[in-house]
Steps between C-alpha positions, in 0.01 A plus 500: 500500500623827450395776670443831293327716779476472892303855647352558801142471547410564866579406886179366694476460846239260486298251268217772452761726422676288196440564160240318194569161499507475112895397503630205642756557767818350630528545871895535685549411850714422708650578915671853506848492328436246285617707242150555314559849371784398335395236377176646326743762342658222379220362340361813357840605335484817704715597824251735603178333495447357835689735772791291687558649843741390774217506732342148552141542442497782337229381262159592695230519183370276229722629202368402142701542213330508127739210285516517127151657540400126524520387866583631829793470752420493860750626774335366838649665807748253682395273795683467846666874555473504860510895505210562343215610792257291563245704437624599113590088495162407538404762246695368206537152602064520433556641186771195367272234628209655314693551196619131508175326569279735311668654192292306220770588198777380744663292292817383716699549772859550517627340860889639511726354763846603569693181379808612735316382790342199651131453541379807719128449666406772348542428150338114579179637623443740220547231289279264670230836503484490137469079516219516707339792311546344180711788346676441176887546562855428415776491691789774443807430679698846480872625554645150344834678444539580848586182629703177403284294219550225731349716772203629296433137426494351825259815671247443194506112554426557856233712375325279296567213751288736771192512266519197289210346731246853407393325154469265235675689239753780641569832370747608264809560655696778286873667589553886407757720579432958414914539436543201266191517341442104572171368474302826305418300220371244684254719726421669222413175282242410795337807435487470143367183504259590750350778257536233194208287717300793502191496822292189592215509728507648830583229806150430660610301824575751842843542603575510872549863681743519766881347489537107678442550856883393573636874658430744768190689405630789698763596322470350112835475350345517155343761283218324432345374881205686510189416431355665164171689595192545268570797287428484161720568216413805271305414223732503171435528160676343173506102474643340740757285582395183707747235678666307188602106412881512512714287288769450782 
């Protein structure tokens, strides 16, 4: 795929708030200083397009960025920043779960995990979030040229051991790194084959609300423990994109 224009559409800070859904969309996420910025700019072709910032969770809104005038890209704000208050927490942690769950012309999910590490908690239960919710995703594993390959490789083998149990048919697993460039094509060929399916019917059966049971309810260590309430999305106009048959 190559990619001929990436602009800015808008920043939501909520599901009501996000635009039409008449383009399918590509959602990024990951725990803060991953390296998502960098690695959207990567994909885009353009330095500038998602913001990189020293600051771990600097990403606070739903960003959506207008690809090829085709499809959209989706920079979700990062999970597991302790610094962020509570309060504000609670207030965009609502909006990613919403998004996730209830975004019709959601198309997939990009799960990135820092491959210079070993499994964190963290990263497990998001993962097993979007299992139990029955959200399309992949597996990124980011900053591959960071480490030893034979590092990389064992700490995404221990990955995959973790979760192997959480399904019949796992995700893909892909490897990506923003300085060398590794792995665009191949995030970018999911997408294009994704588009090449074109939309099915929407997914009739309920998916669960809340995370597994299996933390401290007090104090939820991921962006997304909190019950989604009953607002209503805005009413949108245009076709629209519904969940999709994926050929991976």
């Amino acid at each position: 795929m190559n990619i001929s224009s990436a602009i800015f559409e808008c920043s939501a800070p909520d599901l009501a708030s996000c635009p039409d859904e008449s383009l399918p969309e590509f959602a990024f996420i990951g725990r803060s200083n991953v390296g998502k910025s960098s690695l959207l700019n990567m994909l885009a072709g353009q330095d500038g397009l998602a913001r990189v910032s020293p600051t771990p969770g600097f990403t606070k809104l739903i960003n959506f960025f207008v690809m090829n005038r085709t499809w959209r890209l989706v920079d979700l704000p990062g999970y597991g920043y302790a610094k962020i208050a509570r309060k504000d927490k609670a207030l965009f942690n609502r909006a990613v779960n919403d998004y996730l769950r209830r975004r019709p012309n959601l198309c997939c999910v990009f799960a990135l995990i820092d491959s210079g590490l070993p499994p964190q908690p963290i990263d497990l239960e998001f993962v097993e979030w979007l299992t139990s919710n029955a959200v399309p995703y992949v597996l990124v594993f980011t900053k591959t040229d960071s480490r030893k390959p034979a590092e990389v490789q064992a700490n995404i083998a221990a990955f995959q051991e973790r979760i192997a149990g959480w399904f019949e048919k796992p995700p893909e697993v892909f490897r990506c790194s923003s300085a060398t460039r590794n792995g665009r094509s191949d995030l970018l060929g999911i997408i294009e084959s994704t588009l090449k399916a074109g939309p099915a019917e929407p997914e009739t059966e309920p998916m669960p609300n809340d995370l597994p049971p299996t933390v401290d309810e007090a104090e939820p260590p991921l962006g997304l423990r909190v019950r989604a309430g009953n607002e209503q999305a805005k009413s949108t106009k245009g076709k629209k994109w519904s969940k999709m048959t994926r050929p991976w």
